[in-house]
N, C-alpha and C positions, 0 to 999 in steps of 0.2 A: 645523502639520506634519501631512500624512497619514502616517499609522501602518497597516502592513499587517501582522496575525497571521499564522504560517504553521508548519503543523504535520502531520504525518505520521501516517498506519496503515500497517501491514500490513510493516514489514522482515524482520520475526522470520519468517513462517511460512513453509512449507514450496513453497506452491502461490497461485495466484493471484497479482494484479498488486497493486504499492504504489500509494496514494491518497496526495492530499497535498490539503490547503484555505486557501484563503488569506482572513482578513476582514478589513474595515477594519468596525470601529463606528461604529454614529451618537450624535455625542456626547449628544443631545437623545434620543434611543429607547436607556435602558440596560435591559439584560436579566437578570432575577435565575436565579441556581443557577448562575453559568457557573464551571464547576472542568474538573479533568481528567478528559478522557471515561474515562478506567481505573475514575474513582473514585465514576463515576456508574451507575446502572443502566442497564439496556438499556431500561426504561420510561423512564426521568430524559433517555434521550441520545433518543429518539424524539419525546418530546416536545420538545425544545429544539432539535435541530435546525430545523423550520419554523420558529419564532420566529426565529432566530439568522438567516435566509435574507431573512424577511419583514422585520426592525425593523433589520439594518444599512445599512450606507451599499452597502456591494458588497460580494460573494465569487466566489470561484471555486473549480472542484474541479479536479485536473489526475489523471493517471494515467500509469503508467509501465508497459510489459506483460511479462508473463513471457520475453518474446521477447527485449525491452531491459534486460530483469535479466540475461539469462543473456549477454548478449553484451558490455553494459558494467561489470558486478556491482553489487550492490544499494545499495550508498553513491551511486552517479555517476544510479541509473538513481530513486530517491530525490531525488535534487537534479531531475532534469531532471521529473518531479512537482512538482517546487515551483515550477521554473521555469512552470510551464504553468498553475498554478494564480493566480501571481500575474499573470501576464500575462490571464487569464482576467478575474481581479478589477478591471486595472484597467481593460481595455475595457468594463468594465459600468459605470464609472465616467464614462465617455468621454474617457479622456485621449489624448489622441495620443502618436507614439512619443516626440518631445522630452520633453514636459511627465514622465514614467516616473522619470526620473531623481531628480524630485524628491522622490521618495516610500525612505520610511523603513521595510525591513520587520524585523520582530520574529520571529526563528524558533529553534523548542524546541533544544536542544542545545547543543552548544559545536562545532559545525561548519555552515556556511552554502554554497550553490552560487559565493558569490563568492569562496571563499577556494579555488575548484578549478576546473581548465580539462576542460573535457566540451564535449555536442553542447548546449548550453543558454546565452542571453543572463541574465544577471544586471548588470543596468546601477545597481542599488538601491542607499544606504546599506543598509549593514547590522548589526544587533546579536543577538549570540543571548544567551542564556539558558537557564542547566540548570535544569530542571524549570519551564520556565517557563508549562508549562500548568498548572501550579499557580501561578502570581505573575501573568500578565500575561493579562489576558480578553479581549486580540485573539486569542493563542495558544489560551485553553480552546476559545474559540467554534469556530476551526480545527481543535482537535482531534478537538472533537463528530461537526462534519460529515465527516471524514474519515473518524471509527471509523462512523460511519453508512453512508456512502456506502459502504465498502468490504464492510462486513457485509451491504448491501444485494446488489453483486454476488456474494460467496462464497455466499450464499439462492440465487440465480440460477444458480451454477453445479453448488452442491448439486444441481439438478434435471436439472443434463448428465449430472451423476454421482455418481450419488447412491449408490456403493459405499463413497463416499471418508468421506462425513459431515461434506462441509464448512460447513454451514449450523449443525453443532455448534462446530466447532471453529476455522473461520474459516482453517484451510491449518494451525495451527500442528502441532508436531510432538507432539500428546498421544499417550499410549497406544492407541486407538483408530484416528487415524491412520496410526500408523509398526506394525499390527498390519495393514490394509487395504493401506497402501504396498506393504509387504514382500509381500506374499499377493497383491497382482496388477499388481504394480509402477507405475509413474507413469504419468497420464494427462496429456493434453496442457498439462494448465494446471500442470505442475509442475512447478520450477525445477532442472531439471537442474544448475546450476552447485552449488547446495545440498546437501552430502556426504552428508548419507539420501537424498536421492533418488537422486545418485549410485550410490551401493551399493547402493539396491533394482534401480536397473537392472542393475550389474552382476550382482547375484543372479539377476534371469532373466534373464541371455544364458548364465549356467553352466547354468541347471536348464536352458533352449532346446536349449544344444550337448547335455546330456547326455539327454533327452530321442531328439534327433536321432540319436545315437550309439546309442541303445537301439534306433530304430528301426533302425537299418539293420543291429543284431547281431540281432535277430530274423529280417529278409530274409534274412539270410544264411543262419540257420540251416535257415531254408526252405528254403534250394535245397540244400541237402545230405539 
């Protein structure tokens, strides 16, 4: 039976796109320390992830963009990440589209892209598991490179924008974040569907109009 891990970053935060990775292990190349990326350091997942990439049978990484969060909300645009990730995996596997079906995947949660109808193929058996990046080391593996890969682009965007401080914080909604949100409102990579960013926008289109309004009782005062 091919076994395909599949596990998710990035739902929670505020900004930036959800990562999802999918591995299959090689039964013969086992890899030690594989837990849940939460529970591991940021040295611990750096180091593991190239191992995890080099000694499996195949992975993939899928991405889902703040564009497709905000248009099919972050559960549907989540699966269709995972969808992409595992399709990813098994083409480096070389299977063709038949042969897909007969693959078995393992994904964290107690909700899978098969049990929902979106823009995504899911042809797979499927079993999930809560907490199962902690039980099952297809999922830790997935986990690793997903909290990697994601954390890699939030560095990357930290440097588009780097008012926001996302290279600290990874989009989530700390104090430091929803203190910058509010104070210059959302930049592009931020998920409008998401109710703080929501209301920081609404807050500058108030302080805009009101703004606007101050200018124009100024002009006015001018002409008199």
């Amino acid at each position: 039976m091919m076994i395909i891990g599949v596990d998710e970053a990035g739902r929670g935060p505020l900004a930036g796109p959800v990562c999802a990775a999918a591995v299959m292990l090689h039964p013969s190349h086992p890899i030690a320390g594989l837990a849940d990326s939460k529970q591991l350091s940021e040295k611990k997942r750096a180091r593991l992830a190239p191992e995890i990439m080099a000694r499996c049978a195949s992975y993939g990484v899928g991405w889902a963009s703040v564009e497709e969060i905000d248009r099919h909300d972050i559960l549907r645009a989540t699966f269709m990440a995972m969808a992409r990730a595992v399709e990813q995996c098994a083409q480096r596997l070389g299977l063709d589209d038949d042969a897909w079906s007969t693959l078995t995947v393992h994904v964290d949660g107690n909700r899978s892209p098969g049990a929902f109808t979106g823009p995504w193929s899911w042809p797979y058996a499927t079993q999930t598991f809560v907490k199962g990046d902690q039980t099952q080391p297809a999922i830790s593996a997935a986990s690793i490179l997903a909290k990697t890969a994601r954390d890699a682009e939030m560095r990357r965007l930290d440097a588009l924008y780097p008012e926001y401080g996302f290279a600290q914080h990874a989009g989530y909604g700390t104090v430091m974040h929803m203190t910058a949100l509010n104070r210059l409102g959302p930049s592009p990579v931020h998920r409008r569907s998401f109710a703080p960013v929501a209301r920081a926008q609404a807050l500058m289109i108030v302080q805009e109009n009101g703004r606007t309004q101050g200018n124009v009782g100024i002009q006015e005062n001018a002409r008199t």
